[in-house]
DSSP file (Angstrom, degrees, kcal/mol; ACC not computed):
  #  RESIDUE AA STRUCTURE BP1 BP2  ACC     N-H-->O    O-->H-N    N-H-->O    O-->H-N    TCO  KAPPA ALPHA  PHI   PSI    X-CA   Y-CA   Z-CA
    1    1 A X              0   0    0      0, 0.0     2,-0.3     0, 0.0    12,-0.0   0.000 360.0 360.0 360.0 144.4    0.0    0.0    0.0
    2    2 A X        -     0   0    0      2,-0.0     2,-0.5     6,-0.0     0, 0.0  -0.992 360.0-143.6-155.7 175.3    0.9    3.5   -0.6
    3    3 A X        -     0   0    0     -2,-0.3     5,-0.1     9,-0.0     4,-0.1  -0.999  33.0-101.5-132.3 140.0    0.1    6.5   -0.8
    4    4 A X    >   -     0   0    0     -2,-0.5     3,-2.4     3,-0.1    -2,-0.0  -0.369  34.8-126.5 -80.0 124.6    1.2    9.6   -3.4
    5    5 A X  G >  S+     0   0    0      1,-0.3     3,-1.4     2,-0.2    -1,-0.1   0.640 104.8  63.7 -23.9 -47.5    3.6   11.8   -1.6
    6    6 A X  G 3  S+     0   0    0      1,-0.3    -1,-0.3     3,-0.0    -2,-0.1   0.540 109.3  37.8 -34.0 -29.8    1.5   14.6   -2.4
    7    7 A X  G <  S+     0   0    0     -3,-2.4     3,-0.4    -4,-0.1     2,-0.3   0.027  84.8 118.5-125.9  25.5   -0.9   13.4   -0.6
    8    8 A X  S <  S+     0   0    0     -3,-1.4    -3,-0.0     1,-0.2    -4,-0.0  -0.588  72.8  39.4-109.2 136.5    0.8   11.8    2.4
    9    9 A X  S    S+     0   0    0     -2,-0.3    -1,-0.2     2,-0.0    -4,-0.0   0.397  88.8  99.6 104.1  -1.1   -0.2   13.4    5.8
   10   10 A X  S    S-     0   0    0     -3,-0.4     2,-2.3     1,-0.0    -2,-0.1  -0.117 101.1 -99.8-103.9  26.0   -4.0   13.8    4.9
   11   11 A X  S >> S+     0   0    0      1,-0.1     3,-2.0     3,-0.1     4,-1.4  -0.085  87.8 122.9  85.9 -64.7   -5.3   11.0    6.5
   12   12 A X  H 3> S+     0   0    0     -2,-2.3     4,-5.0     1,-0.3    -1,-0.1   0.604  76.1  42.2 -20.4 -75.6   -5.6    8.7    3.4
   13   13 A X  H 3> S+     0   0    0      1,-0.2     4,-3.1     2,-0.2    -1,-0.3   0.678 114.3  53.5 -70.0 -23.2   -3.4    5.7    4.6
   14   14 A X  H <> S+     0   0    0     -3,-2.0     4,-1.7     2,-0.2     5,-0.5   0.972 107.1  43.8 -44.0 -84.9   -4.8    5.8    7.7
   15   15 A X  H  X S+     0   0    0     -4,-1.4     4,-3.5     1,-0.2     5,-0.5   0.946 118.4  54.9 -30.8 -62.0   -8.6    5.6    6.7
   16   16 A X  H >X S+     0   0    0     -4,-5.0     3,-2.1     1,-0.2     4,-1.3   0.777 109.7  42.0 -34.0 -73.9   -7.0    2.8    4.3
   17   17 A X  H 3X S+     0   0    0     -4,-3.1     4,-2.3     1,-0.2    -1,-0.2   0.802 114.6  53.0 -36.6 -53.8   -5.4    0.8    7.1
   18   18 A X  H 3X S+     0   0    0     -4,-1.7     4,-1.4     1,-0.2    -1,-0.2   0.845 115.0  38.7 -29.1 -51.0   -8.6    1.3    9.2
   19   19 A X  H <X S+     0   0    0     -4,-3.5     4,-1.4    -3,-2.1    -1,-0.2   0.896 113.0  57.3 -85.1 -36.0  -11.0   -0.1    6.3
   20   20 A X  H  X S+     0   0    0     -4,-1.3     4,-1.5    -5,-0.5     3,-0.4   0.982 113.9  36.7 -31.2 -81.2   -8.5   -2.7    5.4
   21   21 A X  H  X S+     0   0    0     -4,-2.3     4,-1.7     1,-0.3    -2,-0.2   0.695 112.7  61.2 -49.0 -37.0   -8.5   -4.2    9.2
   22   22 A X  H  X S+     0   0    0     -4,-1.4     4,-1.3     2,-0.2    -1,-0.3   0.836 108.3  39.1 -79.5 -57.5  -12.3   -3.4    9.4
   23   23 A X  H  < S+     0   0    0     -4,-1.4     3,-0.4    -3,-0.4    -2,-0.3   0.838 120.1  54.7 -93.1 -21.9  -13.2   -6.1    6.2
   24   24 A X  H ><>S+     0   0    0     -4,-1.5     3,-7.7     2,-0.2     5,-1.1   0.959 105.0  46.3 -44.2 -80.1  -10.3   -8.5    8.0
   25   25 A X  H 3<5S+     0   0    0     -4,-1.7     3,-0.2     1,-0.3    -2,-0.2   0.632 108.6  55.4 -62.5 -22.6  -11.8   -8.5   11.2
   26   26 A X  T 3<5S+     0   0    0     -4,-1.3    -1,-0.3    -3,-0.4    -2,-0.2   0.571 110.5  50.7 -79.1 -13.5  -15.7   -9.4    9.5
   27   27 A X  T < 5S-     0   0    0     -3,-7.7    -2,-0.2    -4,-0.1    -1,-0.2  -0.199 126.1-114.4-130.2  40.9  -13.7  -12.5    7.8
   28   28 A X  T   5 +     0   0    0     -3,-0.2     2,-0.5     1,-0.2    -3,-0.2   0.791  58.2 163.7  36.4  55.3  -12.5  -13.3   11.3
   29   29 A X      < -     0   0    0     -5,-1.1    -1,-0.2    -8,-0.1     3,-0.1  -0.782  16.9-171.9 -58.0 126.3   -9.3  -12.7   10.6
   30   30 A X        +     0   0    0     -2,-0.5     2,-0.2     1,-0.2    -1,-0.1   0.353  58.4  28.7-113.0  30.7   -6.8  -12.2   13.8
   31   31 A X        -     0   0    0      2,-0.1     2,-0.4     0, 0.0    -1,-0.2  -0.877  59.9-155.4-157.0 158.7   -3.8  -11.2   13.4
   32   32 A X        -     0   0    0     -2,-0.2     2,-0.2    -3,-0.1   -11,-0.0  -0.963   7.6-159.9-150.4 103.7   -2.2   -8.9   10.5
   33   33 A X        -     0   0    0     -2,-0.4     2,-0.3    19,-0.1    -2,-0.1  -0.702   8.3-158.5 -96.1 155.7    1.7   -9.0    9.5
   34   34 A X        -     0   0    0     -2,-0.2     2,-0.6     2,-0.0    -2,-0.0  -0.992   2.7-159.1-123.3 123.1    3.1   -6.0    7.6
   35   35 A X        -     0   0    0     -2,-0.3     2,-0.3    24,-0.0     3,-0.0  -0.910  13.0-175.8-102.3 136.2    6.4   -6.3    5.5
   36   36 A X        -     0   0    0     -2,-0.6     4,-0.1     1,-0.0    -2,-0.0  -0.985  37.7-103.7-129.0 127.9    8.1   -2.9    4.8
   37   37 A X    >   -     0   0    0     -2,-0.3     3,-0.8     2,-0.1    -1,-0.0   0.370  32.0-125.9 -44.0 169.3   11.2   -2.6    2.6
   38   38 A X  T 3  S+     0   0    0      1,-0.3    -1,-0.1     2,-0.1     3,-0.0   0.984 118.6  49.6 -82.8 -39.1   14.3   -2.2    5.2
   39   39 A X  T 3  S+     0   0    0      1,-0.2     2,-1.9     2,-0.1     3,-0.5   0.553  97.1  72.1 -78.6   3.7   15.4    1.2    3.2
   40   40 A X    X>  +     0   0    0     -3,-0.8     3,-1.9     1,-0.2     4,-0.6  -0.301  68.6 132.9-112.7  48.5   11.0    2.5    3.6
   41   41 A X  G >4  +     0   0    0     -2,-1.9     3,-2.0     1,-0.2     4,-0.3   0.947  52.5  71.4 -72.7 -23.8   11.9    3.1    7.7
   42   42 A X  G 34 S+     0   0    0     -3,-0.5    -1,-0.2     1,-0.3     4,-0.2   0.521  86.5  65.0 -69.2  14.8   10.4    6.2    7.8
   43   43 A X  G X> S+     0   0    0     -3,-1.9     3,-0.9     1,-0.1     4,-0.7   0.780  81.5  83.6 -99.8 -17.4    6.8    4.4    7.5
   44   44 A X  H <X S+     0   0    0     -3,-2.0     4,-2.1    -4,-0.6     8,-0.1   0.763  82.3  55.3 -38.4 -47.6    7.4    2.8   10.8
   45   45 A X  H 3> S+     0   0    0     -4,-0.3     4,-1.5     2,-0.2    -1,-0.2   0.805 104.9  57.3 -39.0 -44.9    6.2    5.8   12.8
   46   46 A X  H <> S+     0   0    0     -3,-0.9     4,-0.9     1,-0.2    -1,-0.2   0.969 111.0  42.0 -67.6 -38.0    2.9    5.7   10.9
   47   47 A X  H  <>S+     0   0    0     -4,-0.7     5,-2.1     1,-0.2    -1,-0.2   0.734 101.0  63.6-119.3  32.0    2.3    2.5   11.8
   48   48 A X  H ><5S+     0   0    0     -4,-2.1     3,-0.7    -5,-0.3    -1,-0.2   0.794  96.1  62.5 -56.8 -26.3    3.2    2.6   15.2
   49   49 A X  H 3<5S+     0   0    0     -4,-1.5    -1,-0.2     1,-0.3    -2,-0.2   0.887 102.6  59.0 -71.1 -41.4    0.3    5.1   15.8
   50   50 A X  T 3<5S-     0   0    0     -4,-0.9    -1,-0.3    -5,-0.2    -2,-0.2   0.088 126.4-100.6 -73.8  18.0   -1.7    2.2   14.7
   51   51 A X  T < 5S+     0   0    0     -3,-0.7    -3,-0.2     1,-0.2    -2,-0.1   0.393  72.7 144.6  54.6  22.9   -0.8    0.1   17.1
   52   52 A X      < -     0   0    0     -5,-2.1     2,-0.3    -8,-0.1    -1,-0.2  -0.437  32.8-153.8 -26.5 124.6    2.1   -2.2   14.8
   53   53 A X        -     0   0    0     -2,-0.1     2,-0.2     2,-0.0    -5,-0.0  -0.917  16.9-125.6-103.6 149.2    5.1   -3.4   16.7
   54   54 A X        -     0   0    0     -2,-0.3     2,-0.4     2,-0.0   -10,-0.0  -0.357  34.8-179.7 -76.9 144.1    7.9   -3.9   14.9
   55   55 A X        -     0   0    0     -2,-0.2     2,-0.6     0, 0.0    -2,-0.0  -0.947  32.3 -94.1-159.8 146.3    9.4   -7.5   15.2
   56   56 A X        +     0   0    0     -2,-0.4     2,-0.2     1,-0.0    -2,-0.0  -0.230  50.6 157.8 -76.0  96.4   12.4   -9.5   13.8
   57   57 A X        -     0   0    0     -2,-0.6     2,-0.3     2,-0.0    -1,-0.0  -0.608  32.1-145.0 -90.7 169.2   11.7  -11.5   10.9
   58   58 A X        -     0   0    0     -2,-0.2     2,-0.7     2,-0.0     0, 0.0  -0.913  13.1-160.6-112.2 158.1   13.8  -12.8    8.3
   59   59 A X        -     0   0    0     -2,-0.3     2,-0.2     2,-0.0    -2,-0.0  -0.957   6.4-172.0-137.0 131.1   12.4  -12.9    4.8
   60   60 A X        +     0   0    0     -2,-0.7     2,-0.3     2,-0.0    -2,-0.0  -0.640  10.2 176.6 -97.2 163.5   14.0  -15.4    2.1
   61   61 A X        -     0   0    0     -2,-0.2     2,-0.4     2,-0.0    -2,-0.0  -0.800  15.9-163.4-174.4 159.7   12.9  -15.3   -1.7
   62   62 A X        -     0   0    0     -2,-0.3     2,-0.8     2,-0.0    -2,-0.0  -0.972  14.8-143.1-161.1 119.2   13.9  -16.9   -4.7
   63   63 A X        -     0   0    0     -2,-0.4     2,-0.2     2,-0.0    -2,-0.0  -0.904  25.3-151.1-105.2 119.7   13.0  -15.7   -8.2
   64   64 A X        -     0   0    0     -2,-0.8     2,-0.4     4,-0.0    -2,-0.0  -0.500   9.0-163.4 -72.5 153.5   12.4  -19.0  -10.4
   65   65 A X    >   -     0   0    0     -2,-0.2     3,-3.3     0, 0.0    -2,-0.0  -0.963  34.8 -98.7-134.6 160.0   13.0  -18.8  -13.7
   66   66 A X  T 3  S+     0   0    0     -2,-0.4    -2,-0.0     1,-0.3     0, 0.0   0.426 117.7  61.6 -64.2   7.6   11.8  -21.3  -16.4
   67   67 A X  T 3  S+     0   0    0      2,-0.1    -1,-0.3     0, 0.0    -3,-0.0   0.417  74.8 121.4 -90.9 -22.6   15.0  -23.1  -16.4
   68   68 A X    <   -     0   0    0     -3,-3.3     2,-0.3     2,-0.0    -4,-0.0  -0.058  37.6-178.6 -49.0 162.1   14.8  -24.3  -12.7
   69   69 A X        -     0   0    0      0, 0.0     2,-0.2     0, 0.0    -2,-0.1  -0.755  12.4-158.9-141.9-179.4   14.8  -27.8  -12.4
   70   70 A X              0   0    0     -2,-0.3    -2,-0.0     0, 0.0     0, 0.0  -0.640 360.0 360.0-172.5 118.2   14.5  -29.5   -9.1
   71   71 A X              0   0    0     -2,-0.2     0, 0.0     0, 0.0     0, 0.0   0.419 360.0 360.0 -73.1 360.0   15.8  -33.2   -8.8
């Protein structure tokens, strides 16, 4: 999720998060991970207001390509 710089501070990503969590919570969802790139820190704040704690993951990934083979 993001939101255009332009428009950052206006509420927007809030109400998103809000309404997001809101249709979650109706499909009994309970719990909500957020990944944010390691360089993006300055989003942390935002959602710390939202009641986010940060916690230590690791995240692997592997881009396949159509050549992979696996024995």
């Amino acid at each position: 999720m993001a939101v255009n710089p332009a428009l950052q501070g206006l509420g927007i990503g809030r109400k998103l998060v809000e309404a997001l969590e809101k249709r979650f919570k109706e499909r009994g969802v309970t719990r909500v991970f957020i990944m944010v790139n390691q360089d993006n820190k300055k989003v942390l704040p935002f959602y710390s207001l939202l009641g986010y704690e940060v916690k230590e993951y690791i995240t692997l990934s592997k881009k396949l390509t159509p050549n992979t083979d696996i024995e």
